[in-house]
C-alpha positions as CSV (number, residue, x, y, z in Angstrom):
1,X,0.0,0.0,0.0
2,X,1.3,3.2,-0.7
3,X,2.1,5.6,1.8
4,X,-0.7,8.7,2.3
5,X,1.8,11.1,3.9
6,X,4.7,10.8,1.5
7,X,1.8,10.6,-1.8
8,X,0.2,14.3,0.1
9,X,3.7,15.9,0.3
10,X,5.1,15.1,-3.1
11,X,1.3,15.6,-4.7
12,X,1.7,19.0,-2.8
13,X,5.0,20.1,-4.2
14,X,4.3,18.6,-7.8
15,X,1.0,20.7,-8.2
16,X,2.8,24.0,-6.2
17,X,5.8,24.2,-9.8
18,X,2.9,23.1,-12.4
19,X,-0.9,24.5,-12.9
20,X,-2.5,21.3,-14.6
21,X,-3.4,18.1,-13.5
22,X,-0.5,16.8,-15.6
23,X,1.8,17.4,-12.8
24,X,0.1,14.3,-10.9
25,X,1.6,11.7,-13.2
26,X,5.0,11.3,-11.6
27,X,3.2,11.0,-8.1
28,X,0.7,9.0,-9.0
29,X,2.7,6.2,-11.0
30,X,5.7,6.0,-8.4
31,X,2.9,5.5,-5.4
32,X,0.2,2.9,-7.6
33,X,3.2,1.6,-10.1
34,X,0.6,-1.0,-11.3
35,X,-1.6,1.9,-12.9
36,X,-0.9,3.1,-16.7
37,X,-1.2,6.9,-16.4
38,X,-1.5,9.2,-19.3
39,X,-2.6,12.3,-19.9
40,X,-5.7,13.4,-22.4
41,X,-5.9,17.0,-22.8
42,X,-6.0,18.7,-19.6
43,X,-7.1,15.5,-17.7
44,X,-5.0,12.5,-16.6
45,X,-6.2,8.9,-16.9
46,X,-5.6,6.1,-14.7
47,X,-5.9,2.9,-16.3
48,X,-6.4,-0.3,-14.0
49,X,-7.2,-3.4,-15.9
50,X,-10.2,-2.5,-17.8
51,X,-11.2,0.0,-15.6
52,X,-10.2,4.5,-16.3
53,X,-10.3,6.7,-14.0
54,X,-10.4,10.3,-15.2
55,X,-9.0,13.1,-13.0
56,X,-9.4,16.7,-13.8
57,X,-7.4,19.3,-11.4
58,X,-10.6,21.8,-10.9
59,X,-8.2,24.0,-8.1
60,X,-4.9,24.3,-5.6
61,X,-5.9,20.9,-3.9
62,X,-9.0,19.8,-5.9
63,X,-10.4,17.5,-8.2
64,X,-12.9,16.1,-10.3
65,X,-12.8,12.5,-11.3
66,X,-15.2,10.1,-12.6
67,X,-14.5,6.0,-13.3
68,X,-15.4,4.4,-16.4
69,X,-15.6,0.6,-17.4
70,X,-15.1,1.4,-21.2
71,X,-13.0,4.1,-23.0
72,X,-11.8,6.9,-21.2
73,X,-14.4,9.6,-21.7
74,X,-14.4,13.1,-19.8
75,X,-17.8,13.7,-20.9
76,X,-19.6,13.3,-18.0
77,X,-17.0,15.8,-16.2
78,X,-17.1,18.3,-18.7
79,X,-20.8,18.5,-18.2
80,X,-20.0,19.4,-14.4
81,X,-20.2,15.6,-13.2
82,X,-18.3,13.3,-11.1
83,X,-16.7,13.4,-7.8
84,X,-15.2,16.2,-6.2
85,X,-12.1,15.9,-4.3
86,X,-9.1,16.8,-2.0
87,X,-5.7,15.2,-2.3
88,X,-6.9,13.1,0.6
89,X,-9.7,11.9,-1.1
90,X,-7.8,11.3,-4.5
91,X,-5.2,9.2,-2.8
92,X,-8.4,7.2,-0.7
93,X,-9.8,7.0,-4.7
94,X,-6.4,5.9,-6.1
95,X,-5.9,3.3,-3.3
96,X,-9.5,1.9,-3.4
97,X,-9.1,1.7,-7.1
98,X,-6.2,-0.4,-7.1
99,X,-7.6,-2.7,-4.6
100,X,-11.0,-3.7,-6.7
């Protein structure tokens, strides 16, 4: 399992040198190395299996993201859907995710 505090303090520093969500995909793949993370537009993908997750930076420490079973679509987030959340709450996401 990957470590909450050390994931908060590097997501932290990551996002305080870059403005998009892009900035995420060091952090996320060296704390869930089984996750394929790329980035689509402004939005990062987390791939898990068959299972995306899409997150969208939406301020300083939040975020949107939404799962999907298919192809990675930010539809539903573009139309002001999904979940909102903190770092916290991404990494509880990201760890849950992994675990299913």
């Amino acid at each position: 399992m990957a470590d909450r505090d050390k994931f908060r303090q590097e997501v932290t520093a990551c996002l305080a040198k870059d403005t998009g969500v892009v900035a995420l995909m060091t952090c996320i793949s060296s704390h869930f190395p089984s996750f394929e993370v790329f980035r689509e537009n402004d939005d990062l993908v987390v791939k898990e299996a068959r299972r995306f997750l899409i997150v969208r930076r939406t301020g300083a420490d939040q975020f949107r993201t939404q799962v999907s079973v298919q192809q990675p679509s930010t539809n539903d987030i573009d139309a002001g859907g999904g979940n909102a959340r903190n770092v916290d709450s991404l990494f509880d996401e990201l760890a849950g995710f992994s675990e299913v």
